[in-house]
N, C-alpha and C positions, 0 to 999 in steps of 0.2 A: 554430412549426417542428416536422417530426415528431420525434420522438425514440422511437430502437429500443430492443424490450422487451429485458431480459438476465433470467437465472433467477439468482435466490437463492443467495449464495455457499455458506447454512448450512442446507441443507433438513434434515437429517441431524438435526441439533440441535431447527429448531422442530418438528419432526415428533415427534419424542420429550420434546416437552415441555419443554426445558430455558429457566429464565430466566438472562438474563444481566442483572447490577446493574453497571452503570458510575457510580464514585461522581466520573468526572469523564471530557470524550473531547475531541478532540482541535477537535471543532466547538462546544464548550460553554464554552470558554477560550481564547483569542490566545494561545501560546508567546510570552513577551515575548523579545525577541533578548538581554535582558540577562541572560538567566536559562541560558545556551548556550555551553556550553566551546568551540567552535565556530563563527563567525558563519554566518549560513545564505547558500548557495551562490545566484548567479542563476543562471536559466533561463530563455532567451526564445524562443517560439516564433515561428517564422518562416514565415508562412501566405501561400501562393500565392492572390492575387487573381485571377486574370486567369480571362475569361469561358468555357473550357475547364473549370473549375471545376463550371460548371453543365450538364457533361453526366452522364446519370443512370451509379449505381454500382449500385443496387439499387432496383428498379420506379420508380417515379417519386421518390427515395432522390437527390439530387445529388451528385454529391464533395465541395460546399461543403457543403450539410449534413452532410452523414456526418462532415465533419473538424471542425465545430461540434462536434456531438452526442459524437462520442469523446473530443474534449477535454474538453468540460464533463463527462462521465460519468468521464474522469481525475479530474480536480480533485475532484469527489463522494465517489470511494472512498475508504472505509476512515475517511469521518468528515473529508476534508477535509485528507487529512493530506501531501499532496504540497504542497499552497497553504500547511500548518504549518509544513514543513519546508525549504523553499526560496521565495525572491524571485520571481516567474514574474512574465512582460510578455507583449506579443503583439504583434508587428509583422508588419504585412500588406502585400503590394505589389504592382505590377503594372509598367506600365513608363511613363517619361517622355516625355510628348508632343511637347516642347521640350530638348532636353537644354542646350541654350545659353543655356537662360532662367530663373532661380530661381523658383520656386513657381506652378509650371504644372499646372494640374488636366486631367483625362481629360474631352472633352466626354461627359455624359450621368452621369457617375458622383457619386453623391449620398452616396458611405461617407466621403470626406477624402481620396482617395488626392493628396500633391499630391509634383510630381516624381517620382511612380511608389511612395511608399511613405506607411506608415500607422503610427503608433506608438499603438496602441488603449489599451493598462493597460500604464504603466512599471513600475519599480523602487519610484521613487520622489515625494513630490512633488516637485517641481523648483522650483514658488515658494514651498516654504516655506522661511524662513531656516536652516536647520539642517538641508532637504534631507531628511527624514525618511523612513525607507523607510517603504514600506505593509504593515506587518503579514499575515500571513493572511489575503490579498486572495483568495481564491476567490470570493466571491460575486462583488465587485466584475466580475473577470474574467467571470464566468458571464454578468451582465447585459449589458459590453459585446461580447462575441461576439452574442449573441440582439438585440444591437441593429441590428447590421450588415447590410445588406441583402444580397442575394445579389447576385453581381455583374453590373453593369447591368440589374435586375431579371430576370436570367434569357437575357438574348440571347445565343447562338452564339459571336458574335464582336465586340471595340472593346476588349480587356484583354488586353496581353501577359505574358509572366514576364522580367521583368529583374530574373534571379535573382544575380546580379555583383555589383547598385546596393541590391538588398537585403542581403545578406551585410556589404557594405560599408559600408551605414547602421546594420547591427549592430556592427559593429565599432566607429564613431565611436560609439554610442551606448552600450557598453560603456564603450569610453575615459573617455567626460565621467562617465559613475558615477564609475567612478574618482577623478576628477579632484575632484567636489563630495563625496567621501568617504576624506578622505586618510587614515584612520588606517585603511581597509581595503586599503590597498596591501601587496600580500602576502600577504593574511589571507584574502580572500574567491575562490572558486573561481567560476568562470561556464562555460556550457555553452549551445550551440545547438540546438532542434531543428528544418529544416528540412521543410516539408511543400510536396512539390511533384508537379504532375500533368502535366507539360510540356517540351518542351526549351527552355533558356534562349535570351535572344535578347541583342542589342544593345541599348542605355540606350532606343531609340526604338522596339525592338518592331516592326522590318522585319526583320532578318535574323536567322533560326534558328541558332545553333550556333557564331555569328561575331559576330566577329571573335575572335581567339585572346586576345586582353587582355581580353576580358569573359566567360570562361570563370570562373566563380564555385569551381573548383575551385584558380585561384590567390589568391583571398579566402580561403579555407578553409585551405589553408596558411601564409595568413599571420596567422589568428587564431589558429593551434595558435600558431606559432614565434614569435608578437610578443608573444604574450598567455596561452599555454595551454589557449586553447578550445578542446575537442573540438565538429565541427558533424555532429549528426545526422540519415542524410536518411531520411524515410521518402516514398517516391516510388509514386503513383498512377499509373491511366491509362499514357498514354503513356512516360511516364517510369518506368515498370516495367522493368526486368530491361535497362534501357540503361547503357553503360558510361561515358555522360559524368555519368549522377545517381550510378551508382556510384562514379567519380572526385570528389567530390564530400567523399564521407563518408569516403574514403581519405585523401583531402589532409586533410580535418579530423580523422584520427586514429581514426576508430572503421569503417573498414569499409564492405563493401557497401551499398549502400541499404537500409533495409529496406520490403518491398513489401505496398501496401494497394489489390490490385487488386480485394477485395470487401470488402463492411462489416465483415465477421467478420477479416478479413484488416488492414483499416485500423487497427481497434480494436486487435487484438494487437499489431500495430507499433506503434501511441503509448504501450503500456505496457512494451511492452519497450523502448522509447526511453527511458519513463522512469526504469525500472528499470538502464540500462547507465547514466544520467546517476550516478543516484544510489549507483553502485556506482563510478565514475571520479572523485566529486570527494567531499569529505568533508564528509558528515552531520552537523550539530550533534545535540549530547547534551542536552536539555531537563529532566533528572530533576528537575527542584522541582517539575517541573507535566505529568510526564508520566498516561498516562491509566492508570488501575486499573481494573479489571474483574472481579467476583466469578463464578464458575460457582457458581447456588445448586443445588442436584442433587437432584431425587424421587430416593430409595434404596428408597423401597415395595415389598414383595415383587409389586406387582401390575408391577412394569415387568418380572419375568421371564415374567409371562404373556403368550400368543398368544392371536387368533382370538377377539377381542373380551377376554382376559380369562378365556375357560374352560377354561385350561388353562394347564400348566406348559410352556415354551418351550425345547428343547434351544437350549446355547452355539451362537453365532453368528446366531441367529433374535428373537431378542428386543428390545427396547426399550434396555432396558438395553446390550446391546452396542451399537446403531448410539451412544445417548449415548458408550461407551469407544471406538469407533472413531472417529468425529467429535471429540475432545477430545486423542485419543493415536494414533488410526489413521496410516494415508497423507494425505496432504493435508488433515491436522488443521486445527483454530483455528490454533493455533500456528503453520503452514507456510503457512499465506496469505499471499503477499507483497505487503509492503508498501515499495515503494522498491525499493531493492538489498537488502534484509533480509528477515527474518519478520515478523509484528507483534509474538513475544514479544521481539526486541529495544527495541519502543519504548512496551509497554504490560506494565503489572506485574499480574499475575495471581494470583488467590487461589482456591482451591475449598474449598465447604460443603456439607455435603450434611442430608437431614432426612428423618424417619419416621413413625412415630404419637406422639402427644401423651403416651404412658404407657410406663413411668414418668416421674413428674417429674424434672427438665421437661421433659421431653420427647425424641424422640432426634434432637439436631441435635449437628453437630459441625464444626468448622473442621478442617478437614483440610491444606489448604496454603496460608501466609500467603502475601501479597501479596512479589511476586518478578521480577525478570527469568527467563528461559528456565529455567522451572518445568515443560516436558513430560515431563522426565524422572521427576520427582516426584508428576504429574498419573498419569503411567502405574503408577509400583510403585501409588498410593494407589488406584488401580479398578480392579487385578490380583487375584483373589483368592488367585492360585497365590504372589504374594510377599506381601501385607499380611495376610493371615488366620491365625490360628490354629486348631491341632484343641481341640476336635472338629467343629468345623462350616467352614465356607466350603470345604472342599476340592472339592467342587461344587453349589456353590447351583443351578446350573439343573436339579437332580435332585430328587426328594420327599425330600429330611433334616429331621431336627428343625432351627431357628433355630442357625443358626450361630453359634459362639462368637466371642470377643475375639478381636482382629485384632493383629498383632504390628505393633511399633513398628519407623519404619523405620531401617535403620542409621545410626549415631552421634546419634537423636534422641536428646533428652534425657527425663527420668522423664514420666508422665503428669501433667494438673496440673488440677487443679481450678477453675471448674465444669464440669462436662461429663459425657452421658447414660454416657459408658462407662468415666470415669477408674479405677471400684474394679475392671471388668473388664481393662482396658489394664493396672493394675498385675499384677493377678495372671499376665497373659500373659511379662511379664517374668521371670518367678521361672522361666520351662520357656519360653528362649526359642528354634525353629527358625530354621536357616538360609535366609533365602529363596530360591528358585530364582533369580531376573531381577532381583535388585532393584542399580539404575544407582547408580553415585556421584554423592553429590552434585553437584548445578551451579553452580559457584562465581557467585554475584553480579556483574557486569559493568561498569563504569563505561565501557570503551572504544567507540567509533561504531563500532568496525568488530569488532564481538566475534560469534563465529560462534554461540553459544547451545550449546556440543557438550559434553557430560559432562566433567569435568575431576578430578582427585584430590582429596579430602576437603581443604575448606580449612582453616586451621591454629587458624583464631578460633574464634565460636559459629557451630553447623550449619549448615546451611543448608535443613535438614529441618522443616517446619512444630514448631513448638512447641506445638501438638496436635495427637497423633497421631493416623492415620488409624485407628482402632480400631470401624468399623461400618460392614461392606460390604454388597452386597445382601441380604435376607432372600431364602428361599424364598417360595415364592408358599402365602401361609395359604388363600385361596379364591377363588376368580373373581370375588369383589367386593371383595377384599381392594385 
């Protein structure tokens, strides 16, 4: 199947060199659900089969593929971490050939649709005795969507949208979770999202729009008010900017459709879908086994050189700042969303930074231990205007001698041994300035829904790296430097 190219969430970063060490991600470990203040939410997507599907969105690009490729390119970002975080299914459907008759197939169709619907990747197993949900099923999902054939290998027309009888097979199918998992009654949130490129029909797929009892936007009302499902639609094609797909996502509580009338268009609505799911029902907290991530940082005087290197780089032009804006800028690491969040709510961050090998041992240094929503801290520790001390760092992108000791940041505690700059970090103490910028600490988080945003010094121990950031960029020694 094609699959469309996307750019690089982090060019900014590989461009300037920077490694990232993750000493564990979110695709390298199953979140066991035992380990999760929270039980994790389902999510089932609701995928319009009908042969309408297979008229093109983008050059020879189908809606069916398209809504393939964006989903599996969901479930991929970020390490995998939507399939970590929530239960995901995929039920597909079309309409019933037979409505008076159980378990009646579409002639010609080879995917399983029978009675108009398809349950591809559940919740969970369903014969095993204990009913076990399916962990961090993203591959699972990925393979069987890429297994699916396009529908009726690609002809015009023999697949309706009985989108009523699908809504309503989510709903029983919701139910019976339930039901083979009773001590989630209560506890477990569920969420729909609807992908449709058609106007709904009757259970047989002859009449558009009718009859008034298979309007799928009285299903969607009754999965908010029976159950608490929110159902959201994102609507292709025909089903664009019409107000009975937009009725749809009203009755199930979340609003307008949202419209994927081009590929770039489609893609942004299945993540914004996933992002309003993940921000309506409540996130499990994982911390036993959430992911760490070190930023290891070149601090070489050669990252304030330009132009190969021969030369000294005024601020804003250099290496060195895309690394502080990529790390602390607009649309940092930190602000990449992940869910309804950022990733520094679900992944705990440290930065190190390192220089030349002399003196022993060398100039490396831990700068900010491992933390929840540590960009505050990320920022004072790459500012030179808050962490440096005189005589030196007040502008490293100038010719000065090697900047001196960097000041500690507020409420750290003393400097501590081993480390390239502890005898200079103490003596910075004794003559210590006020920093212009520097943020209060970010108190530590335990809550799902904790916004990451500056907080007042907490009352425990700091929250400030326990070694301090005491070795900011060098000036540039020489263009080979």
């Amino acid at each position: 199947m094609h699959r469309p190219s996307r750019p690089s969430a982090l060019p900014a970063l590989l461009a300037a060199g920077l490694v990232l060490g993750l000493s564990a991600s979110a695709s390298a470990a199953c979140v066991d659900e035992a380990t999760c203040t929270v039980k994790k939410p389902l999510l089932l997507f609701v995928l319009d089969y009908s042969t309408s599907m297979n008229s093109p969105i983008s050059g020879p690009l189908t809606r069916w593929q398209a809504a393939v490729d964006g989903l599996v390119d969901l479930l991929a970002e970020n390490d995998g971490l939507l399939a970590d975080q929530l239960q995901i299914g995929v039920l597909r459907f079309g309409h019933d050939p037979a409505p008076a008759i159980a378990g009646t197939a579409i002639a010609g169709d080879a995917s399983g649709l029978v009675d108009g619907q398809r349950l591809d990747i559940g919740f969970y197993d369903a014969l095993a005795p204990d009913h076990a949900y399916l962990q961090c099923n993203g591959d699972a999902l990925t393979t069987a969507l890429f297994a699916v054939p396009t529908p009726l290998d690609g002809q015009p027309d023999g697949i309706e949208s009985w989108t009523g009888g699908a809504l309503a097979q989510a709903k029983t199918y919701l139910q019976q979770t339930l039901a083979d998992h009773p001590l989630d009654l209560g506890t477990r949130d569920a969420a729909i999202v609807l992908v449709t490129d058609g106007p709904w029909t009757d259970p047989s797929g002859a009449t558009e729009l009718a009859p008034p009892d298979a309007d799928p936007a009285l299903v969607a009302a009754d999965l908010l008010n029976d159950m608490s499902v929110r159902t959201y639609v994102v609507a292709l094609g025909e089903a664009a900017n019409q107000p009975w797909a937009d009725a749809i996502g009203v009755a199930g509580g979340t609003g307008s459709a949202r419209l994927g009338l081009s590929l770039q268009g489609l893609n942004t609505s299945l993540a914004a879908s996933a992002r309003a799911v993940a921000r309506d029902v409540r996130l499990p907290r994982c911390s036993p086994t959430m992911a760490r991530a070190t930023v290891l940082l070149d601090a070489s005087s050669s990252l304030l050189n330009i132009n190969g290197g021969t030369q000294a780089g005024p601020m804003g032009t250099t290496s060195w700042d895309q690394i502080r804006d990529a790390l602390t800028g607009t649309a940092s690491l930190f602000d990449r969303p992940v869910l309804a969040s950022t990733r520094e709510h679900f992944s705990l961050f440290g930065l190190s930074v390192f220089g030349h090998d002399t003196p022993a041992p060398g100039e490396q240094q831990r700068l900010v231990d491992y933390g929840l929503c540590h960009e505050a801290q990320f920022a004072w520790a790459l500012d030179p205007e808050t962490s440096c001390e005189l005589p030196g760092c007040i502008d490293p992108w100038q010719a000065r001698p090697s900047p001196g000791p960097s000041k500690i940041p507020p409420t750290s505690p003393p400097c501590r041994s081993p480390g390239p700059s502890s005898a200079t970090c103490r003596a910075a103490t004794s003559t210590p300035t006020t920093p212009r910028r520097a943020p209060a600490p970010a108190a530590t988080s335990t809550s799902a829904s904790s916004s990451c945003k500056p907080t007042s010094p907490p009352t425990g121990p700091p929250a400030w790296p326990t070694a301090p950031p005491c070795r900011a960029p060098r000036r540039p020694r020489s263009s080979t430097s």
